[in-house]
C-alpha distance (Angstrom), angle and dihedral (degrees) to the residues before:
residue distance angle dihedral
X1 . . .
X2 3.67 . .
X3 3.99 107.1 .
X4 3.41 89.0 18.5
X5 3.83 120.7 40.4
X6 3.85 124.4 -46.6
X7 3.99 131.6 -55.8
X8 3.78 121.1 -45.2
X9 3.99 104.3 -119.8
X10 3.83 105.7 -144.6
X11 3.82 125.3 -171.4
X12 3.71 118.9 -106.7
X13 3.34 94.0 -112.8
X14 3.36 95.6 66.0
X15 3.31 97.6 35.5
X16 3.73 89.0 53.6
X17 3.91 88.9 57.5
X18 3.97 95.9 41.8
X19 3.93 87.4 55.0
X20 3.47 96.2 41.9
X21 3.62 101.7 58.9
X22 3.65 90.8 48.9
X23 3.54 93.0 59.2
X24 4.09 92.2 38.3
X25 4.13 86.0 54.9
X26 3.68 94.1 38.9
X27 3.75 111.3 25.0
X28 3.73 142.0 -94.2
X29 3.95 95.1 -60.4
X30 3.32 103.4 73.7
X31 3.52 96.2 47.7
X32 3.84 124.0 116.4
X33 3.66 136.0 -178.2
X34 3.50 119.1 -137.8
X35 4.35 133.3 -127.6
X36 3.66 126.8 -3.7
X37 3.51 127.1 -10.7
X38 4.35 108.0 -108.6
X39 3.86 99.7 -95.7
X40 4.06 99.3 -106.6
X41 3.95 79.6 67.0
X42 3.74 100.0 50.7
X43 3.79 93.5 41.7
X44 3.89 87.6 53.9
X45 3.89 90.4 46.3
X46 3.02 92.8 -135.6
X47 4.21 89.5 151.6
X48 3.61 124.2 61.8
X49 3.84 117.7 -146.3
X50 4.01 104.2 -111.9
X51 3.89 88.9 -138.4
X52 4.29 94.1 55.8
X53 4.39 84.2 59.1
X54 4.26 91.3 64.9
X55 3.78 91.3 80.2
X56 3.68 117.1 78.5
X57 4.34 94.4 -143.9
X58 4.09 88.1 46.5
X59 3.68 118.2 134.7
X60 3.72 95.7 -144.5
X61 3.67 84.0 55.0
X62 3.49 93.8 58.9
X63 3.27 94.0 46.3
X64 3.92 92.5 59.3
X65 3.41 91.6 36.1
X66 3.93 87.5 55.3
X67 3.75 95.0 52.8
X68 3.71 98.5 53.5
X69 3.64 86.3 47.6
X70 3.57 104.2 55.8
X71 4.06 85.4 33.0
X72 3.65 92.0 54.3
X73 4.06 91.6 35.8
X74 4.10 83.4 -136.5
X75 3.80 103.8 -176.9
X76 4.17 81.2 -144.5
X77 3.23 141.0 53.3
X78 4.24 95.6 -143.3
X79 3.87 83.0 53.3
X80 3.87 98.7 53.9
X81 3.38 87.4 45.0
X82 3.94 92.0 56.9
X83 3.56 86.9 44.8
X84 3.86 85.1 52.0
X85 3.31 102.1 60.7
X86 3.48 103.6 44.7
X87 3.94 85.8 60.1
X88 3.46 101.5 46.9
X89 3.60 84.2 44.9
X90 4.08 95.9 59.0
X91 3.99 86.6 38.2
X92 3.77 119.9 33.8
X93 3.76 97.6 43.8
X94 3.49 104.0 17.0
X95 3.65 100.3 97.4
X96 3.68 91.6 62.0
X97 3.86 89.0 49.4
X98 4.52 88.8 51.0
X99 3.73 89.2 42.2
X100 4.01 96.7 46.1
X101 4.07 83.6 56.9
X102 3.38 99.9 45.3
X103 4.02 109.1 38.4
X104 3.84 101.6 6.2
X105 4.15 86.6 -111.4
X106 3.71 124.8 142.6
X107 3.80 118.2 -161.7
X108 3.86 120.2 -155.4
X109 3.63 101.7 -99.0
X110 3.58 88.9 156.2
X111 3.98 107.0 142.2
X112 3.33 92.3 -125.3
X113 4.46 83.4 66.2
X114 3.55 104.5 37.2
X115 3.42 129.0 86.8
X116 3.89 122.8 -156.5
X117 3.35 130.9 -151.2
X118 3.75 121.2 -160.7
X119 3.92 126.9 -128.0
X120 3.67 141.4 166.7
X121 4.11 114.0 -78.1
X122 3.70 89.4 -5.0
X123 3.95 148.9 3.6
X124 3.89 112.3 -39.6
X125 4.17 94.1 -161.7
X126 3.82 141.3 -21.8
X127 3.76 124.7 -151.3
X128 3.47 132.9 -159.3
X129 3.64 109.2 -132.7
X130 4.02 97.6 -155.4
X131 3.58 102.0 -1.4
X132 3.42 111.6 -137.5
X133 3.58 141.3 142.9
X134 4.06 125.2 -119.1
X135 3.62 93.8 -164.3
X136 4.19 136.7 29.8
X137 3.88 132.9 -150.2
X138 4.36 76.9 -107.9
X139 3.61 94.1 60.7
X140 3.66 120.4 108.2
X141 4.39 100.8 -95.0
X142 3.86 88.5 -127.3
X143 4.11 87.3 56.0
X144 3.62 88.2 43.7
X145 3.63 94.8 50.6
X146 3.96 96.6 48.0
X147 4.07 88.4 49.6
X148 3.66 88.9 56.3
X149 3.46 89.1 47.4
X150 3.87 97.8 48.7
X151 4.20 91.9 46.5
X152 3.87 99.9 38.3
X153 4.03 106.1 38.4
X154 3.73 114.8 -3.4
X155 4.17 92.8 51.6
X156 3.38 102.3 26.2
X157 4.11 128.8 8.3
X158 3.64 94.4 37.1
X159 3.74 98.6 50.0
X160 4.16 89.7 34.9
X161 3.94 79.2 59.1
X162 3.84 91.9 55.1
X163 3.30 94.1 50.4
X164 3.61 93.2 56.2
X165 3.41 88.3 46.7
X166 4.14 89.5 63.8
X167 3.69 90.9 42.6
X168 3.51 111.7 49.9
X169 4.19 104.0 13.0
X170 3.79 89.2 -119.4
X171 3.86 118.5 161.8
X172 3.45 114.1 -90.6
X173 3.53 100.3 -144.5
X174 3.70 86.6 48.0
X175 4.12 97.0 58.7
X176 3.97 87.0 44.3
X177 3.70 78.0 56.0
X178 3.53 85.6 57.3
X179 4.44 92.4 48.8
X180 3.15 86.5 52.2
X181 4.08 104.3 48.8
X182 3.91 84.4 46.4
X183 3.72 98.9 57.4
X184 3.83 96.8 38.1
X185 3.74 93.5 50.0
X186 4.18 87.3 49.0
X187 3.98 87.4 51.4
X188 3.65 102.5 44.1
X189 3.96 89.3 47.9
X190 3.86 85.6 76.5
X191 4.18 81.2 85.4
X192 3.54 89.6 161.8
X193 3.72 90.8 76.0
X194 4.23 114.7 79.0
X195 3.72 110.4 -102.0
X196 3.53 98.2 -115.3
X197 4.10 88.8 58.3
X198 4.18 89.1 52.9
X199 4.00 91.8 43.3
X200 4.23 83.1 52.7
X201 3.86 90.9 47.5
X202 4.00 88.8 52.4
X203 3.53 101.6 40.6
X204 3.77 82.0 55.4
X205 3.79 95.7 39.6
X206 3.92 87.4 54.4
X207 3.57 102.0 28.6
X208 4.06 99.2 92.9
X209 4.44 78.8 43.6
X210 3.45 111.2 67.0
X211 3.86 88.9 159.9
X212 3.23 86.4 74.4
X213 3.96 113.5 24.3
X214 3.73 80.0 75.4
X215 3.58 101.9 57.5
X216 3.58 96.3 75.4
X217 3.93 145.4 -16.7
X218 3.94 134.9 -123.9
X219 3.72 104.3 -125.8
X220 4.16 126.7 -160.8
X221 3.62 113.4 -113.5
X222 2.96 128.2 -165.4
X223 4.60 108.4 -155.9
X224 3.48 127.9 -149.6
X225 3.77 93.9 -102.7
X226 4.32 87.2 65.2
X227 4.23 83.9 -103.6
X228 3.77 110.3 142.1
X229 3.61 116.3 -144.6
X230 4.19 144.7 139.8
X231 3.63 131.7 -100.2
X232 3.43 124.1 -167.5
X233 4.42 117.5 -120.2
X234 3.63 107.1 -159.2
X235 3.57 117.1 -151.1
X236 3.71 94.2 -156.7
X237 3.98 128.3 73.3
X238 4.26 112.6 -125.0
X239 3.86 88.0 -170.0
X240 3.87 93.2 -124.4
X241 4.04 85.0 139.9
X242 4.15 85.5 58.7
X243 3.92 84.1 57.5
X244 3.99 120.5 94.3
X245 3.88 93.5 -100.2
X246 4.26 87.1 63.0
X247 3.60 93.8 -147.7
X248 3.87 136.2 137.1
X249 4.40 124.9 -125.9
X250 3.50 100.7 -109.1
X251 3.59 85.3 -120.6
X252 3.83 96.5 51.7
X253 3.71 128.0 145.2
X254 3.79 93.3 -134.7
X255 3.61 85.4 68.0
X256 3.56 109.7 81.8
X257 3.86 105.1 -122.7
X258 3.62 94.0 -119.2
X259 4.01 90.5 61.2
X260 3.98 86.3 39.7
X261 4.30 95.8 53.6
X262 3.86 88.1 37.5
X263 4.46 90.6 46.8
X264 3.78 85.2 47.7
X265 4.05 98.9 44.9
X266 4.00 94.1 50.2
X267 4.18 82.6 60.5
């Protein structure tokens, strides 16, 4: 384990049961399946290697690329990609950002283990290849934080973002945008947890990343049914209102963020 010797292999079985509680508590995006897909699957392709999407002239790029594209019915290609990355974002790597928060685990979403499978506006499944975690609730927090780091932005999101970048001439500072909504959307799902405990988790989670503690803030809300909890306000536009279902993120900047904390409360 990271800190502390290398991963902790578990058995899919347990895996399978860790992963699927998370995403019964917390709903269908955070769930992952773990091992290899059965073989009918892989001969299809029908899931792209995580690690073949960080180059920005990649076929299975443009293949995921392609299906948010026509899903989304983006008119261009910088804007699908913006759209992209904010999905992948609150899909691929999310569960290790909910899971962090809640038990101080880290799975191995290093590209390199996760398997993606493309869907329409979005991700249609990610697998685990060995499931395994890089970091325990035991592990020193400071260990724990840098392995969350390492899988989440430094391996994957960050260089998935330059990629995009190459590909489709979208803003940089926009797709970080798009990191950044991901992960703070998968940490303040863990709504069980007082606000003022989740704002502490992401002023830690950002703290070392400026780049992107300033694309955005996690506001207090409080809902319609007296619940207190945070929403993320991006400060960056993912063009989702350029796509052919015209609408804006709830969280978008184009909203001003009176209209955005008042849309939110009345939920």
């Amino acid at each position: 384990m990271t800190g502390g010797g290398g991963p902790t292999e578990l058995d899919e079985l347990t895996a399978l049961c860790a992963l699927t509680d998370l995403a019964a508590a917390h709903g269908p995006r955070y769930h992952m399946l773990p091992g290899e897909p059965p073989p009918a699957e892989t001969a299809a392709g029908a899931w792209l290697p995580a690690d073949r999407l960080l180059s920005a002239d990649s076929a299975a790029l443009e293949r995921l690329l392609a299906a948010e594209w026509e899903g989304s019915g983006h008119r261009t290609a910088h804007a699908a990609g913006l759209t992209l990355i904010a999905v992948y974002a609150g899909r691929v790597t999310a569960a290790a950002v909910l899971d962090w928060v809640l038990d101080g685990r880290v799975w191995d979403v290093r590209p390199r283990n996760v398997l993606v499978r493309p869907g329409g506006h979005g991700i249609a499944g990610v697998r685990l290849r060995s499931p395994r975690l890089l970091a325990a609730p035991s592990a020193e927090p400071a260990g724990t934080l840098a392995a969350l780091h390492e899988a989440v932005l430094d391996s994957h999101l960050l260089p998935l973002a330059a990629a995009l970048r190459g590909a489709t001439r979208a803003g940089l500072r926009q797709l970080h945008g798009g990191v950044a909504h991901g992960c703070a959307t998968a940490l303040s799902a863990a709504a069980a947890r007082p606000p003022e405990e989740l704002s502490r988790r992401w002023a830690e989670f950002v703290g070392p990343r400026p780049e992107l503690a300033r694309l955005g803030d996690l506001a207090e809300i409080t809902g319609a049914d007296g619940g207190r909890r945070l929403r993320y306000l991006r400060n960056t536009c993912c063009l989702y209102y350029t796509s052919a279902e015209a609408v804006r993120c709830a969280s978008c900047c184009l909203t001003p963020r009176a209209d955005r904390l008042r849309a939110y409360a009345a939920r």
